[in-house]
C-alpha positions in Angstrom: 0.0 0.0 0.0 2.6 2.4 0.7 4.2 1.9 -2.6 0.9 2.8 -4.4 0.7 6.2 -2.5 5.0 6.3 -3.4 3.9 6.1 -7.1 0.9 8.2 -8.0 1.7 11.6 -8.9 -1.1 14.7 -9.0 -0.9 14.7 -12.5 -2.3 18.6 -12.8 -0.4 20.2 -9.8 -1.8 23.2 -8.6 -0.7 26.3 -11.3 -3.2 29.0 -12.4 -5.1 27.4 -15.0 -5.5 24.4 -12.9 -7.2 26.4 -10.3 -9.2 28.6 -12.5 -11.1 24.9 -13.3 -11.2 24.3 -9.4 -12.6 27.6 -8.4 -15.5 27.1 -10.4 -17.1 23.8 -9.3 -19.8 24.2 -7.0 -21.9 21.6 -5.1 -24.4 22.2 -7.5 -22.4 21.7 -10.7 -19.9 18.9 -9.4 -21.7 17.1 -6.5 -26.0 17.2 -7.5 -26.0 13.9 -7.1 -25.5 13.5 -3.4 -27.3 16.9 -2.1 -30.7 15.1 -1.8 -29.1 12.9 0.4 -27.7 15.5 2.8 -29.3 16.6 6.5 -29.0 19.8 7.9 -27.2 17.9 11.7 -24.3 16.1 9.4 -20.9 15.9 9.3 -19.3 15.8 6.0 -15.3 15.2 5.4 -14.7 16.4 1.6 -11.6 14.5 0.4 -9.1 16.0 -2.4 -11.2 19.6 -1.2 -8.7 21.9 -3.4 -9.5 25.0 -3.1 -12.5 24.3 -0.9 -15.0 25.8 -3.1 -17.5 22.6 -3.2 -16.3 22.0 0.8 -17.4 25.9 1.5 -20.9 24.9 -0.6 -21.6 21.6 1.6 -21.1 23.5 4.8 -23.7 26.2 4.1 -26.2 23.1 3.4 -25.4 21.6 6.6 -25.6 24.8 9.2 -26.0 22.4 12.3 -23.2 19.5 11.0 -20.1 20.3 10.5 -17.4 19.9 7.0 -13.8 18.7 7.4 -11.8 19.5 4.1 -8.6 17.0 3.5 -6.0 17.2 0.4 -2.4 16.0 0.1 -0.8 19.6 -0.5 -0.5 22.0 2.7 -0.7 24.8 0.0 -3.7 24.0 -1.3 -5.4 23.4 2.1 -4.4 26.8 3.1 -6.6 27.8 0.2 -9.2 25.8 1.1 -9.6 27.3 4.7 -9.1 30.8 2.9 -11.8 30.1 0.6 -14.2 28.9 4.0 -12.9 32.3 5.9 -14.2 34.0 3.1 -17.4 32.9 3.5 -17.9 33.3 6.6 -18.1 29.4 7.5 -17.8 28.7 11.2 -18.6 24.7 10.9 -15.6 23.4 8.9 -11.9 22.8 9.3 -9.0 21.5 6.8 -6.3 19.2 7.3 -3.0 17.6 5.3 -4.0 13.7 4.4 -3.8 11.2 2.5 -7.0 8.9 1.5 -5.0 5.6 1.6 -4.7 6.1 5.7 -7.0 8.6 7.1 -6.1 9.8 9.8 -9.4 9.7 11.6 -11.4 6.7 13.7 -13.6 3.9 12.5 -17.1 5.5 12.4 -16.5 9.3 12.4 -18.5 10.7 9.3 -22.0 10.8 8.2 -20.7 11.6 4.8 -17.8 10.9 2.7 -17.2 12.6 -0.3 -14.5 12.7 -2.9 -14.5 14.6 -6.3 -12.5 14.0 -9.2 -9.6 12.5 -6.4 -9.8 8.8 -7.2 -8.3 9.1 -11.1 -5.0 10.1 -9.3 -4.5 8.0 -7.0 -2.6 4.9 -6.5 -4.7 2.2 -5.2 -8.7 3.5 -5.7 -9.3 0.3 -4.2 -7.8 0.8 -0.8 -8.7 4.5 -0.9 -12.5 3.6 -0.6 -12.3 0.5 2.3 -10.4 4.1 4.0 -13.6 5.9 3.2 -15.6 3.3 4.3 -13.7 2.8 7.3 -14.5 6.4 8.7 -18.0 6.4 7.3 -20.8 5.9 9.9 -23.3 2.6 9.8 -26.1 4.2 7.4 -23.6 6.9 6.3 -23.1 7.4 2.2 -19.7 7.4 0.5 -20.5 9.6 -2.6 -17.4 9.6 -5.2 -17.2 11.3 -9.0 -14.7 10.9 -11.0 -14.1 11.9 -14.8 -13.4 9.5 -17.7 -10.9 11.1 -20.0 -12.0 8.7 -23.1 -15.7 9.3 -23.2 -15.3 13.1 -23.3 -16.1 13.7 -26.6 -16.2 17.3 -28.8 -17.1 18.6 -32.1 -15.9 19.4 -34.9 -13.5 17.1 -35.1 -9.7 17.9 -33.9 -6.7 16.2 -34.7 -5.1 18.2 -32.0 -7.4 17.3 -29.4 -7.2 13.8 -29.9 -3.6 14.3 -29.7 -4.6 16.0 -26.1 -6.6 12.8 -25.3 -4.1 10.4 -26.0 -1.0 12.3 -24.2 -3.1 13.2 -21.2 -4.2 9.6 -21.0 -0.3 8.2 -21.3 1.0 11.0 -19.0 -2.2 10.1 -16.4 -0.9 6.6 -16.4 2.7 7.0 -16.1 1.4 9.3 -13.2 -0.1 6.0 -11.0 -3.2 7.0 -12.1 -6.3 5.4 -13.8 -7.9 8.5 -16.3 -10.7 6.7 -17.8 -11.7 6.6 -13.4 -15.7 7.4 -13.8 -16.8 4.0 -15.6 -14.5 2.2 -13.0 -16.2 3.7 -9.9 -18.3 0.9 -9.4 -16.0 -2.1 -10.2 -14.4 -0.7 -7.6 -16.5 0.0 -4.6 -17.5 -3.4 -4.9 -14.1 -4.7 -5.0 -13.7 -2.4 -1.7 -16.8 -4.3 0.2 -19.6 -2.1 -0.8 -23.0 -3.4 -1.5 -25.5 -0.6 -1.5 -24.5 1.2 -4.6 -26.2 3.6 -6.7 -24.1 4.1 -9.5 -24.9 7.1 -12.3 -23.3 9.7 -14.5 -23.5 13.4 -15.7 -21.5 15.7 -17.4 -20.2 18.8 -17.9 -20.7 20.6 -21.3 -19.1 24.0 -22.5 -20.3 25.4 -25.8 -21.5 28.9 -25.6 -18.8 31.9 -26.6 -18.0 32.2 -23.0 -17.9 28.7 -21.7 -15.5 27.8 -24.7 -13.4 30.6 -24.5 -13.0 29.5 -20.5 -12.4 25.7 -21.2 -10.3 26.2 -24.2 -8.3 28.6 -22.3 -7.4 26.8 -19.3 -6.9 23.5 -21.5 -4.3 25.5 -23.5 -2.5 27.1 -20.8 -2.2 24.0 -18.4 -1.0 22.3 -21.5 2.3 24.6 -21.6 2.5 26.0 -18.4 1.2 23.6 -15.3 2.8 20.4 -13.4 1.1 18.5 -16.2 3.1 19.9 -18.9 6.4 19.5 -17.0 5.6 16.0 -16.6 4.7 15.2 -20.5 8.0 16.7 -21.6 10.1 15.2 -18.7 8.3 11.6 -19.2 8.9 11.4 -22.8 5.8 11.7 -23.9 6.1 14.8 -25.9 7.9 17.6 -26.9 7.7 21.0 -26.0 7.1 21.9 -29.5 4.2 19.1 -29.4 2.7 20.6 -26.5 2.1 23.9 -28.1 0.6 22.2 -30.9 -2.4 21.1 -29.1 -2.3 24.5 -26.8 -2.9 25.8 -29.8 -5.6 23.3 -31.2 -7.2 24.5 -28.1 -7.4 27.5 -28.9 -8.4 26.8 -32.4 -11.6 24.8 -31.0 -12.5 28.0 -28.8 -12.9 29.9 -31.8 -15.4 28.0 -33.2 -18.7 29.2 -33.2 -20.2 25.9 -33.3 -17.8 24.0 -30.5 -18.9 21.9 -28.4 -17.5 19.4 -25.5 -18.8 17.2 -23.2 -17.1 16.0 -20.4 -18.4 12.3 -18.9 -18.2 11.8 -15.4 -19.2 8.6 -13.1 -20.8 8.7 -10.1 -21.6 6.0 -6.6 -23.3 6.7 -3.9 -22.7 3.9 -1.7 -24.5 3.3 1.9 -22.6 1.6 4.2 -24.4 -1.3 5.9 -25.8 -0.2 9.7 
């Protein structure tokens, strides 16, 4: 177990572009499916939190529970805790961990909840019998993850299929699993869960603004974030190839009649009482 945690590598790090695509998920765009779940008393902890934005959104919907937000990078927590501050959040706190060992007891959370955290990491396996672990009897483990090869676009790109191949090749030399969404369910049950509700959504950019946004933080995090650093210092492309499909980026922006989708997977699983 510890060599998986050794291995996997946050594929997108934390630069500018990266965050610009944090700061704009929102319970309602990024976690819908577990809301009607939730109860004003609970206490949530928000795995992989980031910046804190969705963590700061399911505190305000449970005023008498309680939200703590966990990632691997202190920066990033520091964020996170800004982001709640902010806000004006009294019931949440943030903490350094790492989802293979949680750092909390057996039975401690109503909720568990981890977005777009199980692509990157080593084992996904061991990370939800963790989840479960901490989860209450009756408690839900709700997890959504992308899947890199059913996000699909129009019109066609050469240079974004060349995006969706190296991101794929660079995910996986990361310790990751890209394609994460349609394995979500496969598995919880390989982690012991039985009362799954597995379903999907996506995201979808295609007005002026929301592909100018997309495109823009695609092409920059292609050149200039963790991710690129690691394509060129892997093997798996070349500078010169990386602003290539920056540019096809950019390219698909432009066009009036772009359109993407991307695919996610989602479980909410109940753990038996």
């Amino acid at each position: 177990m510890s060599q998986a945690r050794e291995t996997a590598v946050y594929t997108h790090g934390h630069h500018e572009s990266v965050l610009r695509s944090h700061n704009w998920r929102t319970a309602a765009n990024s976690a819908a499916y577990l809301l009607g779940s939730l109860e004003p008393h609970m206490r949530i902890l928000d795995i992989g939190c980031g910046p804190g934005t969705i963590t700061a959104d399911l505190a305000a919907l449970v005023p008498d529970g309680h939200v703590t937000g966990v990632d691997r990078a202190p920066e990033i927590v520091e964020t996170a805790r800004a982001t709640a501050a902010e806000r004006g959040l009294a019931n949440t706190d943030f903490a350094v961990a790492d989802v293979h060992a949680l750092d909390f007891p057996d039975d401690t959370f109503c909720v568990v909840h981890a977005h777009q955290v199980l692509q990157h990491v080593g084992d996904p396996v061991q990370a939800l019998r963790e989840m479960k672990r901490v989860t209450k009897p009756g408690g839900f483990i709700a997890v959504r993850d992308s899947d890199y090869a059913a996000m699909t676009w129009y019109p066609a790109s050469p240079g974004l299929d060349a995006w969706q191949d190296l991101y794929q090749r660079v995910a996986r030399a990361n310790g990751g699993e890209p394609d994460a969404g349609r394995r979500l369910k496969a598995w919880a049950l390989r982690a012991g869960l039985t009362d799954i509700t597995a379903t999907s959504a996506t995201w979808t950019f295609s007005t002026p603004e929301e592909r100018a946004w997309w495109s823009g933080l695609w092409a920059d995090r292609t050149v200039a974030s963790a991710y690129a650093d690691r394509a060129t210092e892997g093997g798996h492309a070349t500078a010169g190839d990386l602003r290539a499909v920056s540019e096809a980026w950019r390219e698909w922006g432009r066009r009036e009649d772009g359109w993407f989708s991307v695919l996610h997977g989602e479980i909410l699983c109940r753990k038996d009482g």
